[in-house]
MIKE-438592 format. One record per atom (N, C-alpha, C, O, CB): residue in one letter; atom name; x, y, z. Coordinates in Angstrom, 1 decimal, padded with zeros to 4 digits. Glycine has a CB too. Layout:
<pts>
> residu;atome;X;Y;Z
> A;CA;X;Y;Z
...
</pts>
This chain:
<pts>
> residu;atome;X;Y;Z
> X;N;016.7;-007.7;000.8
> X;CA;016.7;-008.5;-000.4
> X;C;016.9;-007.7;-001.7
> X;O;017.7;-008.0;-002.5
> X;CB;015.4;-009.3;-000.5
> X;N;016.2;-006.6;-001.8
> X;CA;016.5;-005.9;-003.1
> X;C;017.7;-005.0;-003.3
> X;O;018.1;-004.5;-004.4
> X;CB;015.4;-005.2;-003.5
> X;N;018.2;-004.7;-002.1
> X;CA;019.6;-004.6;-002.1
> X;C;020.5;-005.3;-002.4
> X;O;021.6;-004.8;-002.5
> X;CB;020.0;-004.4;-001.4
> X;N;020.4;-006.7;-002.5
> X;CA;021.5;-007.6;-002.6
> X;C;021.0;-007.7;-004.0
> X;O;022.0;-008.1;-004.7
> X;CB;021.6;-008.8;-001.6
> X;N;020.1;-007.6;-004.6
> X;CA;019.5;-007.8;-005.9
> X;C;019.9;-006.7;-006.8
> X;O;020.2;-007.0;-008.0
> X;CB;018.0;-007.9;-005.7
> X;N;019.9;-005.5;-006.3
> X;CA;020.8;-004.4;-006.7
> X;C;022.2;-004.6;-006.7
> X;O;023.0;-004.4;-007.6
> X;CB;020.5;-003.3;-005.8
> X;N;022.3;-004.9;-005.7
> X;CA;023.9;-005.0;-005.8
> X;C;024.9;-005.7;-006.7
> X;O;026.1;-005.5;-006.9
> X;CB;024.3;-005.6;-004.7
> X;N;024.0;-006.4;-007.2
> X;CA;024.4;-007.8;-008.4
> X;C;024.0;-007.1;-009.9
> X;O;024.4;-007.6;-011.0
> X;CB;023.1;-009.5;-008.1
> X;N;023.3;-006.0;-009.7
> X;CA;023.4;-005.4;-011.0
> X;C;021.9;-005.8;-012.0
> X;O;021.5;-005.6;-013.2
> X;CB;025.0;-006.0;-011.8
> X;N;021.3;-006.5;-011.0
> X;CA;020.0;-006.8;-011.6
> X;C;018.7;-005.6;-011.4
> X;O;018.4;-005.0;-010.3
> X;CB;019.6;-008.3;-011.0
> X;N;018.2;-005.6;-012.4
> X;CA;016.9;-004.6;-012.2
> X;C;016.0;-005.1;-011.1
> X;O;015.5;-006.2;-010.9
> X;CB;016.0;-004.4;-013.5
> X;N;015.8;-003.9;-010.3
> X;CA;014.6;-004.1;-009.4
> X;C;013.6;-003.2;-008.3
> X;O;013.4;-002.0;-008.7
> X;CB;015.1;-005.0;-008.7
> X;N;013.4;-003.3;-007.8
> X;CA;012.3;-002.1;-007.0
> X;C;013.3;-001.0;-006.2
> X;O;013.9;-001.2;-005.2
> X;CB;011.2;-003.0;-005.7
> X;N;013.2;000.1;-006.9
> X;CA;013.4;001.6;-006.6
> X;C;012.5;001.4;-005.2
> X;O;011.4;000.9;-005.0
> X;CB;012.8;002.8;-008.0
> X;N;013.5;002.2;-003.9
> X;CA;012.8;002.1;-002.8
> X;C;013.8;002.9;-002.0
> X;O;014.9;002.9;-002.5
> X;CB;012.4;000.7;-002.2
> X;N;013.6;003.4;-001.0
> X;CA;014.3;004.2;000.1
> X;C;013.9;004.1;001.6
> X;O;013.0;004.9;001.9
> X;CB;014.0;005.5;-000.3
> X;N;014.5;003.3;002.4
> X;CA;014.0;004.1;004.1
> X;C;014.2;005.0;003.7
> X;O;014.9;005.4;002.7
> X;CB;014.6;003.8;005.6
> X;N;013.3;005.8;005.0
> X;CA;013.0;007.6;005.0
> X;C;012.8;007.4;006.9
> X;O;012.3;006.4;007.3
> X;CB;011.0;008.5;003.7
> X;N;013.1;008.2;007.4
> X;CA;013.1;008.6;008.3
> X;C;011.5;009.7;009.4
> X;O;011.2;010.0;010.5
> X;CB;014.2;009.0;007.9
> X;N;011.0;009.9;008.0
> X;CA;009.7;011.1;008.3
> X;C;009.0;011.3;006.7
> X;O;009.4;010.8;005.6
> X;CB;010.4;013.0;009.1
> X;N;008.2;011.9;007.0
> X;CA;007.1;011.6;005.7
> X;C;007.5;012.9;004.9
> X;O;007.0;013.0;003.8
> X;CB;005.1;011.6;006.1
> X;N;008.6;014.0;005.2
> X;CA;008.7;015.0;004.1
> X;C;010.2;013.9;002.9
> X;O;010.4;013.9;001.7
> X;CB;009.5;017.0;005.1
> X;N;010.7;013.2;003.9
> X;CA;011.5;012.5;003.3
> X;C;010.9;011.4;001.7
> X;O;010.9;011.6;000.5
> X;CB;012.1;011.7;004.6
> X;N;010.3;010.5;002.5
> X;CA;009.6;010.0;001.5
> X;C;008.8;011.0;000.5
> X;O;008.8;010.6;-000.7
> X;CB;008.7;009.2;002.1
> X;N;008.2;011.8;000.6
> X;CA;007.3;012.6;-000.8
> X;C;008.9;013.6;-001.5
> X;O;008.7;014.4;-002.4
> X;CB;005.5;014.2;000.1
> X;N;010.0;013.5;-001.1
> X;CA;010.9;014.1;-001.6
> X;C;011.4;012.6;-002.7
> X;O;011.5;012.6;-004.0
> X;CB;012.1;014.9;-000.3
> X;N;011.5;012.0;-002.2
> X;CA;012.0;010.0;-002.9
> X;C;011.0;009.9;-003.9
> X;O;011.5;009.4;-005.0
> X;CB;011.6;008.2;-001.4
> X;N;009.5;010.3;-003.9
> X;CA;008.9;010.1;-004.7
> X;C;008.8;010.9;-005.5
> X;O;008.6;010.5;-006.6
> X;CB;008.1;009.8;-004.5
> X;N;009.0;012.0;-005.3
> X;CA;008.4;013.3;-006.4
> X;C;009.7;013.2;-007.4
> X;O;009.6;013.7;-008.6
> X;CB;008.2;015.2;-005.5
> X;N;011.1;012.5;-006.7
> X;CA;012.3;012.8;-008.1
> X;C;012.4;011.3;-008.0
> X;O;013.6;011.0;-008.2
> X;CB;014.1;014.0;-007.8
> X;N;011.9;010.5;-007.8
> X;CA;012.4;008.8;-008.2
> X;C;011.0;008.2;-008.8
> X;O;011.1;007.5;-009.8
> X;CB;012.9;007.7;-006.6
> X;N;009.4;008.4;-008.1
> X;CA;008.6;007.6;-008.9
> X;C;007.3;007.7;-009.4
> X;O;007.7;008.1;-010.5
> X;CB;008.5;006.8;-008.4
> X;N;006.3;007.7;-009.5
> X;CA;004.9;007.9;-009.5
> X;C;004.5;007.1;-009.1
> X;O;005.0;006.0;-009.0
> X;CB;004.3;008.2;-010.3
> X;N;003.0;007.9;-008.7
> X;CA;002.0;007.5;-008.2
> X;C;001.2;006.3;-008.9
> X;O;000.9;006.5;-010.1
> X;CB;001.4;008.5;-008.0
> X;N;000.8;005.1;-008.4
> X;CA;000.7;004.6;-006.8
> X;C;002.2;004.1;-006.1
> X;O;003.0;004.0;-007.0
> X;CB;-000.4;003.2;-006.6
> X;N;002.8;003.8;-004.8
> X;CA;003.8;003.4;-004.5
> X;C;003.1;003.0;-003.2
> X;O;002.1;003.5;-002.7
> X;CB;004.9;004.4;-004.6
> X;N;003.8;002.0;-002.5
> X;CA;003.4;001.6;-001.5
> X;C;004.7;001.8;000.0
> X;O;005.9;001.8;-000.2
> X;CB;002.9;000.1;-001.9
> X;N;004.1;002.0;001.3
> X;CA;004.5;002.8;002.0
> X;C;004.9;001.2;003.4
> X;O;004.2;000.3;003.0
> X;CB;003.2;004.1;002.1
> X;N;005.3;001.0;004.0
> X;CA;005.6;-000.2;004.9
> X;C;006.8;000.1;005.8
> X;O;007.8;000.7;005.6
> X;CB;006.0;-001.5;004.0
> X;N;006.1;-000.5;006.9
> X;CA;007.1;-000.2;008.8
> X;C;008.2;-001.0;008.4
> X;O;008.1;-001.9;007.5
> X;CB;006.1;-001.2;010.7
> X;N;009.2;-000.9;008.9
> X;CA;010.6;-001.9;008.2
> X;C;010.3;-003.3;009.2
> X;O;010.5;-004.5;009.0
> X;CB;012.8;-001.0;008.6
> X;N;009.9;-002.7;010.2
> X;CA;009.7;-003.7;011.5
> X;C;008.5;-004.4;012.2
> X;O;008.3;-004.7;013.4
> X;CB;010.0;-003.1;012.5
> X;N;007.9;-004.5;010.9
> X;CA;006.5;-005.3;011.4
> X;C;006.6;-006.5;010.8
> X;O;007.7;-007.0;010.5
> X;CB;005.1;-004.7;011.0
> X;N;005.5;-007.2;010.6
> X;CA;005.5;-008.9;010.2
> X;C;004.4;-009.1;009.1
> X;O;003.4;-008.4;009.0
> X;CB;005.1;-010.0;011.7
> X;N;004.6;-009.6;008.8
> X;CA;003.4;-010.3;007.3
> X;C;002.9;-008.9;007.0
> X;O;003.8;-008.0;007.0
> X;CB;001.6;-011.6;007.8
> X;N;001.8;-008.5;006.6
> X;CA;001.5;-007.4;005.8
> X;C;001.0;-006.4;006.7
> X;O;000.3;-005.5;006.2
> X;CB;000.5;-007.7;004.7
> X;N;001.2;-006.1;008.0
> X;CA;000.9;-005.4;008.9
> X;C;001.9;-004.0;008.7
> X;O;003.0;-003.9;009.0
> X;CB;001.0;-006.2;010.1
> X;N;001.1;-003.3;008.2
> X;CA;001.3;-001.6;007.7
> X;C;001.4;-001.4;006.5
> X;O;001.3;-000.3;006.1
> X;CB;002.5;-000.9;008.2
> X;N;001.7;-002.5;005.5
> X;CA;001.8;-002.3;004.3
> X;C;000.6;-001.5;003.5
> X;O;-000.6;-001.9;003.5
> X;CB;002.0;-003.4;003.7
> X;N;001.1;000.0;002.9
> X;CA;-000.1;000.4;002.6
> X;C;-000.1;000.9;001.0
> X;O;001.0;001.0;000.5
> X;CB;-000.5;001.5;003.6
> X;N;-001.0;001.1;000.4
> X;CA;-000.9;001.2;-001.5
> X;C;-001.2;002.7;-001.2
> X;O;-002.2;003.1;-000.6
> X;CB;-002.4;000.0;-002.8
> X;N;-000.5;003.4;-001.5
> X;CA;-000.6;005.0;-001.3
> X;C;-000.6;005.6;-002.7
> X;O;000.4;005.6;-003.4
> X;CB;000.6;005.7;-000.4
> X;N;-002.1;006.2;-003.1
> X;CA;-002.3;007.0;-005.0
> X;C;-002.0;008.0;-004.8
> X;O;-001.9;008.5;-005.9
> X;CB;-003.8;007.2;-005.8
> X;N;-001.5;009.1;-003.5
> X;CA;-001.0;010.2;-003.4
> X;C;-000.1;010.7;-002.0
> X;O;000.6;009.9;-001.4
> X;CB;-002.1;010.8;-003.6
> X;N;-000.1;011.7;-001.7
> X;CA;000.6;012.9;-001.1
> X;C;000.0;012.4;000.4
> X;O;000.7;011.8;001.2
> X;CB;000.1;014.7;-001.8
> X;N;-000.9;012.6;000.4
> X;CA;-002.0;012.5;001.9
> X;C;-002.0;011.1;002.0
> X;O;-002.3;010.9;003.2
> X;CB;-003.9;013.2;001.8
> X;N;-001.8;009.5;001.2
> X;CA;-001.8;008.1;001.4
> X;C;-000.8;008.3;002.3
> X;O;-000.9;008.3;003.5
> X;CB;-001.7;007.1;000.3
> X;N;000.5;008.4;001.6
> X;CA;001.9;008.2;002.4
> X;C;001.4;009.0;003.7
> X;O;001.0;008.4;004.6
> X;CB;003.5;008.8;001.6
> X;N;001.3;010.2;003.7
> X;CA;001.4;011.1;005.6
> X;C;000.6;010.3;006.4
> X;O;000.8;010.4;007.6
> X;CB;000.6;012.9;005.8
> X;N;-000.7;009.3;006.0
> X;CA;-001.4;008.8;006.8
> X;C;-000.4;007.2;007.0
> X;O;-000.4;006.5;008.1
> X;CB;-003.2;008.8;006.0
> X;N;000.1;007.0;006.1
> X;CA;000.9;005.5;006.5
> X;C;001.9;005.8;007.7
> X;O;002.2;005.0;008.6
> X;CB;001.9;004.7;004.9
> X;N;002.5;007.4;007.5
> X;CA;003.6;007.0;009.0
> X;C;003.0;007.7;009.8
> X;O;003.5;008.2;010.8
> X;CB;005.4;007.4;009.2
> X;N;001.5;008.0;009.3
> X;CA;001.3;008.7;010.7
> X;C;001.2;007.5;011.3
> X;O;001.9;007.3;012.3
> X;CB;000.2;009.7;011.0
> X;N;000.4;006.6;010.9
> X;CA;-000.4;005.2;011.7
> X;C;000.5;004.2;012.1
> X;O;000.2;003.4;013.0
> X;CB;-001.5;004.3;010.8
> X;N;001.9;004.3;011.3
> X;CA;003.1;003.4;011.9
> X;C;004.4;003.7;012.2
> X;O;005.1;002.8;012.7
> X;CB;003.3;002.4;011.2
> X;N;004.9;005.1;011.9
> X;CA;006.1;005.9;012.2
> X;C;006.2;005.7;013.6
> X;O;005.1;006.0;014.1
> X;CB;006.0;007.4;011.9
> X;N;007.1;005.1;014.5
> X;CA;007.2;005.3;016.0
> X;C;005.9;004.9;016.5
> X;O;005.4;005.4;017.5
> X;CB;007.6;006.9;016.5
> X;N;005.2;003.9;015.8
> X;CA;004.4;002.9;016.7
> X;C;005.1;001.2;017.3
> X;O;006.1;000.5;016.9
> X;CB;003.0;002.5;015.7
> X;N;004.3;000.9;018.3
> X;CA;004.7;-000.5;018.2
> X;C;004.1;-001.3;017.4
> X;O;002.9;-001.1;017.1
> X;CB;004.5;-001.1;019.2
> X;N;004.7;-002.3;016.7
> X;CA;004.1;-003.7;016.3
> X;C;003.6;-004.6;017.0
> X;O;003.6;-004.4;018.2
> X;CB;004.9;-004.4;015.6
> X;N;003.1;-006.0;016.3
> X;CA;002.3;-006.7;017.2
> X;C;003.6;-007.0;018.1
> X;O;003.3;-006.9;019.2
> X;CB;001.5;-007.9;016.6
> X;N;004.8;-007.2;018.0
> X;CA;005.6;-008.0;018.7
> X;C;006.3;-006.7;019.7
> X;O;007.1;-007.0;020.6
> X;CB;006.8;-009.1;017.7
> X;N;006.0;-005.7;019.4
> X;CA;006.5;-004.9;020.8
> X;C;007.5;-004.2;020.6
> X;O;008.1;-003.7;021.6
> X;CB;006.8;-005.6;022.0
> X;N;008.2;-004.0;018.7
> X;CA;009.3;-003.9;018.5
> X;C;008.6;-002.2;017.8
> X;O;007.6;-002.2;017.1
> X;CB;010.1;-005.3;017.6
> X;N;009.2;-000.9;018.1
> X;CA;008.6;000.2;017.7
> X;C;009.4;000.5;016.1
> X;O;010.6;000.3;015.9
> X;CB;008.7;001.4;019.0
> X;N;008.7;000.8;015.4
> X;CA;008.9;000.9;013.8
> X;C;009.2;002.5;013.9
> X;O;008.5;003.3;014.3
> X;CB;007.2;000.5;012.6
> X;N;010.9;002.8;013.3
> X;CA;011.7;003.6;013.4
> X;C;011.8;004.1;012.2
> X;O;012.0;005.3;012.1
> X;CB;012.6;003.2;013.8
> X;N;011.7;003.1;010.8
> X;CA;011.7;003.8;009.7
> X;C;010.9;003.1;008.3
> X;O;010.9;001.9;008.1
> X;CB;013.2;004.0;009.5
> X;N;010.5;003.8;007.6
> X;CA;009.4;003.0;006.5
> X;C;010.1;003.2;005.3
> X;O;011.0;004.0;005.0
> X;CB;007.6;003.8;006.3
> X;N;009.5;001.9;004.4
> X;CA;010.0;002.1;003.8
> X;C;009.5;002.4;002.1
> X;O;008.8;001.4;001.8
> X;CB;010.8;001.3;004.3
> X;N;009.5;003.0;001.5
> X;CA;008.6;003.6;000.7
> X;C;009.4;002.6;-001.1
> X;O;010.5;002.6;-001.6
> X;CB;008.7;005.9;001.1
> X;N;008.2;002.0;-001.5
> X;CA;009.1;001.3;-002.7
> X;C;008.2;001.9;-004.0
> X;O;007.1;002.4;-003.9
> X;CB;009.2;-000.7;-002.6
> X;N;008.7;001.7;-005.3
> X;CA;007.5;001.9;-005.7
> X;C;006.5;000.3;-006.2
> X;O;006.8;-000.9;-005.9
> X;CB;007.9;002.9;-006.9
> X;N;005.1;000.6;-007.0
> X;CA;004.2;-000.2;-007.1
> X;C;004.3;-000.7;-008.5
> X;O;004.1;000.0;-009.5
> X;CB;003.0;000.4;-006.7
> X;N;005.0;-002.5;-008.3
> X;CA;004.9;-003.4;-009.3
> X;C;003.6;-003.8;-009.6
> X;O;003.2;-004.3;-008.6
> X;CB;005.7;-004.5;-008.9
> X;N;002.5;-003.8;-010.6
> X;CA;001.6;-004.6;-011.2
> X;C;001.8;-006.1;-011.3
> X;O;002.8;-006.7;-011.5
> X;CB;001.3;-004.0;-012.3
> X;N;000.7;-006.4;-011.1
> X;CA;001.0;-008.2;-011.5
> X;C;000.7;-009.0;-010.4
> X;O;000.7;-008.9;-009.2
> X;CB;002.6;-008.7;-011.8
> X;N;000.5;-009.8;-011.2
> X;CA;000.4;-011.1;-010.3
> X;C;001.5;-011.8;-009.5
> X;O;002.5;-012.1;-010.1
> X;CB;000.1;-011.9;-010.9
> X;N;001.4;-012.1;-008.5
> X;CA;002.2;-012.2;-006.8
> X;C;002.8;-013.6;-007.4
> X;O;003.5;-014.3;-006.7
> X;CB;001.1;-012.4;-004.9
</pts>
């Protein structure tokens, strides 16, 4: 979705799949600050979504879902690291 939202030239959430966790702290350290949140591309409702304030949040988000399964059996290949909008949902 925020690719296609990008694509149209509208502002919106800076984010990158990454493949491994040196990837993502390279995405963050030249694209955002801290906090940013960290999420399995392939899970469902909020299952792995994590609010990461540093360096050690993100390594613990793919450690716990990098090449795990989800509930549905589908293994989470790449996360995706965006940064953190304030506000109300």
């Amino acid at each position: 979705m925020q690719e296609a939202i990008r694509n149209k030239g509208i502002r919106n959430i800076k984010q990158k799949l990454c493949n491994n966790h040196n990837e993502a702290i390279e995405f963050i350290n030249n694209n955002l600050k801290y906090p940013v949140i960290v999420k399995p591309i392939d899970s469902a409702a909020t299952e792995g979504v994590t609010y990461c304030i540093d360096e050690s949040h993100v390594l613990n988000a793919f450690k716990n879902f990098l090449n795990k399964e989800n509930i549905f059996g589908i293994i989470n290949t790449q996360m995706l690291v965006q940064e953190f909008l304030k506000g109300t949902e």
